[in-house]
Legacy VTK file of the C-alpha trace (Angstrom):
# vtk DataFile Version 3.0
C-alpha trace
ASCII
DATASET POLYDATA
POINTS 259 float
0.000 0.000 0.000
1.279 2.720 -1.247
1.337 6.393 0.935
-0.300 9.543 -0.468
2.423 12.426 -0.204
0.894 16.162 -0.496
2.830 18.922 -1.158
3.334 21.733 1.831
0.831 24.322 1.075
2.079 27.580 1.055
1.534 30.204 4.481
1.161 33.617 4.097
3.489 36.009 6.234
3.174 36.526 9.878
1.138 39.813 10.581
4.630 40.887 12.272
6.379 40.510 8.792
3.405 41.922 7.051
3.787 44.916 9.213
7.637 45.369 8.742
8.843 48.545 6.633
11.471 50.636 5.183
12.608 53.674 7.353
13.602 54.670 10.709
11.747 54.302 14.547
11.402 57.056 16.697
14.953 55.289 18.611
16.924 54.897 15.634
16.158 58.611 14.446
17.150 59.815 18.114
20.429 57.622 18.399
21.556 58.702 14.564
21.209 62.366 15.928
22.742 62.481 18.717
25.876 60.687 16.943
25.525 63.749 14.801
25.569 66.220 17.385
28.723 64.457 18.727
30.827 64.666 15.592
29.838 68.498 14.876
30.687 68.986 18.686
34.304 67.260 17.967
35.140 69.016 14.684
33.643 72.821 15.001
36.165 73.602 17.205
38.850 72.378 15.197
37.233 73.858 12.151
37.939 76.845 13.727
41.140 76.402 15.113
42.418 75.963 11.388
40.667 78.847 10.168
42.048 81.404 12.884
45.567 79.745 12.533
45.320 80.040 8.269
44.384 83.874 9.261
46.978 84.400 11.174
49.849 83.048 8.847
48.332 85.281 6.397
48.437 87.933 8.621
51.655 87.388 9.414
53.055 86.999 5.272
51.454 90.141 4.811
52.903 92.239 7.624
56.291 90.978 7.008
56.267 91.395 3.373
55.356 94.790 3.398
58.155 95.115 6.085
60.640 93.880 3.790
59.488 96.306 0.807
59.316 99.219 3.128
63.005 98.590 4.351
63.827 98.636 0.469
62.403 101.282 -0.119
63.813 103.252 2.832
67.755 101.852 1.841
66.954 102.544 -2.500
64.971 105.601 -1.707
67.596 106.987 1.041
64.965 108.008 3.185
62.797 106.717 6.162
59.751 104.459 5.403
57.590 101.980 6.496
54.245 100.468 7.381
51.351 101.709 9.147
48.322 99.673 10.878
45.450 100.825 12.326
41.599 99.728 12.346
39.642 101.207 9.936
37.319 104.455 10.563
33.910 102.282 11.178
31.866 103.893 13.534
30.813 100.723 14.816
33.850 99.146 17.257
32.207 95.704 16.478
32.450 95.475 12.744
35.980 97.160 13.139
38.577 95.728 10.381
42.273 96.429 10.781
44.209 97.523 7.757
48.285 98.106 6.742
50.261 99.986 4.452
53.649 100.948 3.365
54.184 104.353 3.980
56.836 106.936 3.083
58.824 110.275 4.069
57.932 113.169 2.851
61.321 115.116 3.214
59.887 118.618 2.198
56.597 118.245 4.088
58.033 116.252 7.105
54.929 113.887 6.793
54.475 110.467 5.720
52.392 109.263 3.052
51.276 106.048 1.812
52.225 107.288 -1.717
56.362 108.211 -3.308
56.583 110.911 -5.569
59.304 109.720 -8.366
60.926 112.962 -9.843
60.127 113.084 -13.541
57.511 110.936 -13.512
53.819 111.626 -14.004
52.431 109.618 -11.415
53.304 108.673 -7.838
54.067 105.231 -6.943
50.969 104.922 -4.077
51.165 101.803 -1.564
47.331 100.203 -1.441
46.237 99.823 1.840
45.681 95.873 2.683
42.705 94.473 5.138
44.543 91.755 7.527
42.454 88.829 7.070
40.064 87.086 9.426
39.226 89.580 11.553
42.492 89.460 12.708
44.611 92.813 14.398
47.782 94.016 15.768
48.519 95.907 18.941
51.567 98.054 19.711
53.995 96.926 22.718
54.391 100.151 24.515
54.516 101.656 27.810
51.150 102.847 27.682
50.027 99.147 26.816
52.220 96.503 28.512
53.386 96.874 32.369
57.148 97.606 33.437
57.155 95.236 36.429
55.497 92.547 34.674
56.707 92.126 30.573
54.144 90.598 28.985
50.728 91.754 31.058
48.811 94.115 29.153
47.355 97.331 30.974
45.202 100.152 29.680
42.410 98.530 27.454
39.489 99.994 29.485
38.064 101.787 26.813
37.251 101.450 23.608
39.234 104.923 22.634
42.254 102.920 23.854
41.622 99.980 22.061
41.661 101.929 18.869
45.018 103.441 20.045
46.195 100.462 20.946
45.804 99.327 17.480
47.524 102.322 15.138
51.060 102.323 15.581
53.830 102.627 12.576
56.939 100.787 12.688
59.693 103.000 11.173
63.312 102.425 9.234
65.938 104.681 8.514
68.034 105.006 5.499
70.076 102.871 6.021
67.715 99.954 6.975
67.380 99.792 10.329
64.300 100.111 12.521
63.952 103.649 14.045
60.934 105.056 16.695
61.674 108.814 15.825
62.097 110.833 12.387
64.790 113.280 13.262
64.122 113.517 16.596
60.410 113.881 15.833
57.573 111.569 16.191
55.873 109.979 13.309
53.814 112.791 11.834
50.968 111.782 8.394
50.016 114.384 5.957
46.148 115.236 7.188
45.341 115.867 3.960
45.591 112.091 2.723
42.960 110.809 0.649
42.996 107.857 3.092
41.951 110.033 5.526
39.871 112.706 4.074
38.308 111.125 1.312
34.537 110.676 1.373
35.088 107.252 -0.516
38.435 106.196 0.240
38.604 107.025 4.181
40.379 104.440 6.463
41.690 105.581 9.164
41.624 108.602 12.150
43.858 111.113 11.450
44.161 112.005 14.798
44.582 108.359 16.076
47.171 107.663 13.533
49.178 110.887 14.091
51.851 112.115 16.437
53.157 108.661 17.294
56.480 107.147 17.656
57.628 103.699 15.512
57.504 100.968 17.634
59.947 97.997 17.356
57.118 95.077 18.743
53.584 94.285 18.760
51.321 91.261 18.852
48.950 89.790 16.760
45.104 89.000 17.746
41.497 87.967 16.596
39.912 91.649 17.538
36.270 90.305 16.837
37.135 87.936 20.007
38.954 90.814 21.822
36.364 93.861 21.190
33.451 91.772 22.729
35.281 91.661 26.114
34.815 94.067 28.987
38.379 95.499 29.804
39.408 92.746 32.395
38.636 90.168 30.043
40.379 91.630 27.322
43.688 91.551 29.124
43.217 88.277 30.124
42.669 87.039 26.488
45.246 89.065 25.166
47.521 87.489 28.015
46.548 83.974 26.644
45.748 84.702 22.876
48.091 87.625 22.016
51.199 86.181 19.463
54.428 88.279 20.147
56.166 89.376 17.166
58.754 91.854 17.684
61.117 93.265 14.840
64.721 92.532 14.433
66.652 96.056 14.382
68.728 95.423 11.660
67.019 93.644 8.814
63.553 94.502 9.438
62.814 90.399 9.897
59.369 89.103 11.616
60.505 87.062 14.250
58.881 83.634 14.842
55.123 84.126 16.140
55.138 83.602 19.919
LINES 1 260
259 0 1 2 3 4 5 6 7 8 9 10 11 12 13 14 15 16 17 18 19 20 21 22 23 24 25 26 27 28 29 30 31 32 33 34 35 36 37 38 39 40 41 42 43 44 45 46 47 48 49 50 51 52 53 54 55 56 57 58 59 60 61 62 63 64 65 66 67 68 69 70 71 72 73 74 75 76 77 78 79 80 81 82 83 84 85 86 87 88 89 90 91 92 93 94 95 96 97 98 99 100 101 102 103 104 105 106 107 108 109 110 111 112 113 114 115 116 117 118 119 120 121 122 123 124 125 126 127 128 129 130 131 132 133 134 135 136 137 138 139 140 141 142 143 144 145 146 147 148 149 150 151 152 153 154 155 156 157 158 159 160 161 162 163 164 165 166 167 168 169 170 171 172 173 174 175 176 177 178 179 180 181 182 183 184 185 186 187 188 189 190 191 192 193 194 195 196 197 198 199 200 201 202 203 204 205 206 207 208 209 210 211 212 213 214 215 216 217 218 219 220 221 222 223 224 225 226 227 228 229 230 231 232 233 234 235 236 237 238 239 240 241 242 243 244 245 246 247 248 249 250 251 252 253 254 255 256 257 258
């Protein structure tokens, strides 16, 4: 006798299997997100680490290449030039942007000028004024600015009149090349009638914040968006932890390393 085999008749899905779907639960979605939040976390701040750091070196190329064609032009020219910084005539201290420029002696006038008049020539030879990148500024490292018992602790940032004197300062060489703070005895005096300070569409700078000052031989180097939005003790302290030191060398006009 011979046994009747049937063949397995075929079951429809589970309602669980039925029910399964493409997509995420309400867990999943959370867990994805909050792995999100904890890579942006990790990498903004390096993000902008790198940025402030590339804005600095740029900073820093810029400054000491116009340092190095200002010291030319003082030793070819055989007469004192330089470069001038100073934040930029913005009425607003937040949106503030420092600028730089080579700058040169006007022997008849006794003035500098970010312009060289070339006898027999048509035109002067005028230095463009450059914006330092990335918000970044410098500040001069004088008396007025840095304490005498203490080198290296700022003082006299409690205003923002002082910040913006702080920032203008013009660092000076003679003709023969090396870094000076006084023009013949004299401190560093600008034409007033500049274009870059009189001119309704060219205006930079304050003529009286850039005037009557002597060259300086050091400063340091700074985001001022960070530094503005501090109240005066703050702004010591950051520049205490933030500020790069980058003094001169006397004799061949060189940027020292950034420390």
């Amino acid at each position: 006798m011979t046994r009747k085999t049937t063949k397995p008749r075929f079951r429809p899905p589970t309602p669980a299997i039925r029910r399964r779907r493409a997509g995420f639960t309400l867990i999943e979605l959370a867990v994805a997100l909050t792995i999100v939040l904890m890579i942006v976390t990790m990498v903004v701040p390096t993000l902008s680490q790198m940025l402030t750091s590339r804005a600095n070196m740029e900073a820093f190329n810029l400054i000491a290449a116009q340092l190095s064609a200002s010291r030319a032009e003082a030793i070819t020219s055989d007469t004192y030039a330089g470069i001038h910084v100073q934040l930029d005539d913005e009425t607003d201290m937040s949106e503030k942007t420092a600028y730089s420029t080579i700058i040169a002696y006007d022997e008849t006038n006794s003035v500098f000028r970010n312009y060289i008049e070339r006898p027999g020539q048509a035109s002067n030879f005028s230095f463009l004024p450059q914006e330092l990148p990335g918000g970044t500024a410098m500040g001069k490292l004088t008396s007025n600015f840095v304490t005498d018992a203490n080198p290296g602790k700022y003082k006299g940032l409690s205003s923002d009149a002082n910040l913006e004197d702080f920032c203008a300062f013009s660092v000076i060489f003679s003709p023969d090349g090396t870094l000076v703070k006084h023009v013949k005895g004299n401190n560093i005096m600008f034409a007033s009638g500049d274009p870059m300070f009189t001119g309704s569409n060219t205006k930079l700078w304050d003529f009286g914040v850039a005037n009557n000052k002597q060259g300086v031989t050091a400063f340091t180097m700074f985001d001022y968006r960070e530094l503005q939005k501090r109240e005066a003790a703050a702004r010591i302290d950051y520049l205490d932890q933030n500020g790069q030191f980058m003094p001169v060398n006397m004799h061949t006009g060189q940027l020292f390393d950034r420390q």
